[in-house]
N, C-alpha and C positions, 0 to 999 in steps of 0.2 A: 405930938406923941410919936409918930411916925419916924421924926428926926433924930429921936435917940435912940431909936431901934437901930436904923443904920450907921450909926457914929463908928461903931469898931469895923462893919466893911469899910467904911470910906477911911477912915485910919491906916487899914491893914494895907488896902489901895496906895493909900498915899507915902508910905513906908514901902513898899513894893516900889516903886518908881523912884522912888530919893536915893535907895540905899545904892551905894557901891557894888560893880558888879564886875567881877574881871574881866577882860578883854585879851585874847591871844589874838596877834600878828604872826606864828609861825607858821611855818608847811615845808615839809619836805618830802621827793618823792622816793618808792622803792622799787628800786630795779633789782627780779631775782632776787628779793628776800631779803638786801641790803638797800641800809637809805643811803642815797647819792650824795657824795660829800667831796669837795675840791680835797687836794693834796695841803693845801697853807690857807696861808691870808690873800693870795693875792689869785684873782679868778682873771684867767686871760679871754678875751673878747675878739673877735672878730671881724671888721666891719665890708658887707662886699662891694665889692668895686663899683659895680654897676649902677650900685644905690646911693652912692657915698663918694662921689667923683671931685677928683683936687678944685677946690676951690669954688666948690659949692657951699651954697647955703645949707644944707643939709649936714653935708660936715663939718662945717661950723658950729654949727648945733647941737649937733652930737659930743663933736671933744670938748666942748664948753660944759654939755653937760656930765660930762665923766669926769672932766676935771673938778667941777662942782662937788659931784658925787664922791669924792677920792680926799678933798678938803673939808666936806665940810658931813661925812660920816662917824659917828660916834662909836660904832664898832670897829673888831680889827680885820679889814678886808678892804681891799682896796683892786679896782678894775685894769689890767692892762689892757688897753685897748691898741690893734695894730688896723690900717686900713689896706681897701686893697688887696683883699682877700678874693681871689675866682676861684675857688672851689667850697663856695657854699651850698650847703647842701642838708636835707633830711638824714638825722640818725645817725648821721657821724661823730657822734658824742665829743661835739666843741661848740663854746655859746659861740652866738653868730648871730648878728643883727642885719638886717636886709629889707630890701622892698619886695613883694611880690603880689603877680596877680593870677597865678596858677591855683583855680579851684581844687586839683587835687591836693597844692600845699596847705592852701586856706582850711579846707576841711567844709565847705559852705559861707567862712564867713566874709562877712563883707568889711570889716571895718579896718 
């Protein structure tokens, strides 16, 4: 008796969990009340020296994965990447990829 009492929760449950539920991947942020938006397709990158030295593994790794990234993206945007970059830096409003271990850069974190 008890078991058909609960038949439409557990239905309602089990219809809650099956059904289709959208999923958003976007985000963009607003600087000044405008959201930040490249000029084209193609968003230039920076890689800095220090981090990214000729003929390291690390560079390798990187333009492998840009390259990847640039081949095998379904949208229309594509990464220039240049290395060799010294003057990376906070807030200069240019992407810029790098290593550091400056807890003021970090913000606390460690990873």
């Amino acid at each position: 008796m008890k078991i058909i009492r609960y038949k439409p929760i557990f239905a309602f449950l089990l219809w809650f969990c099956i059904s289709p539920s959208p999923a958003y991947s976007f985000y963009y942020h607003i600087v000044n009340g405008n959201p930040v938006r490249w000029d084209g397709p193609i968003i230039p990158m920076s890689a800095g020296y220090n981090s990214f030295l000729s003929g390291s593994a690390y560079r390798s790794a990187l333009d492998l994965f840009i390259m990847d990234f640039n081949s095998n993206n379904p949208s229309n945007c594509q990464v220039l990447l240049s290395f060799d970059d010294t003057s990376i830096s906070i807030g200069n409003g240019q992407n810029e990829v790098c290593f550091v271990t400056n807890q003021d850069v970090l913000g606390g974190h460690r990873r």
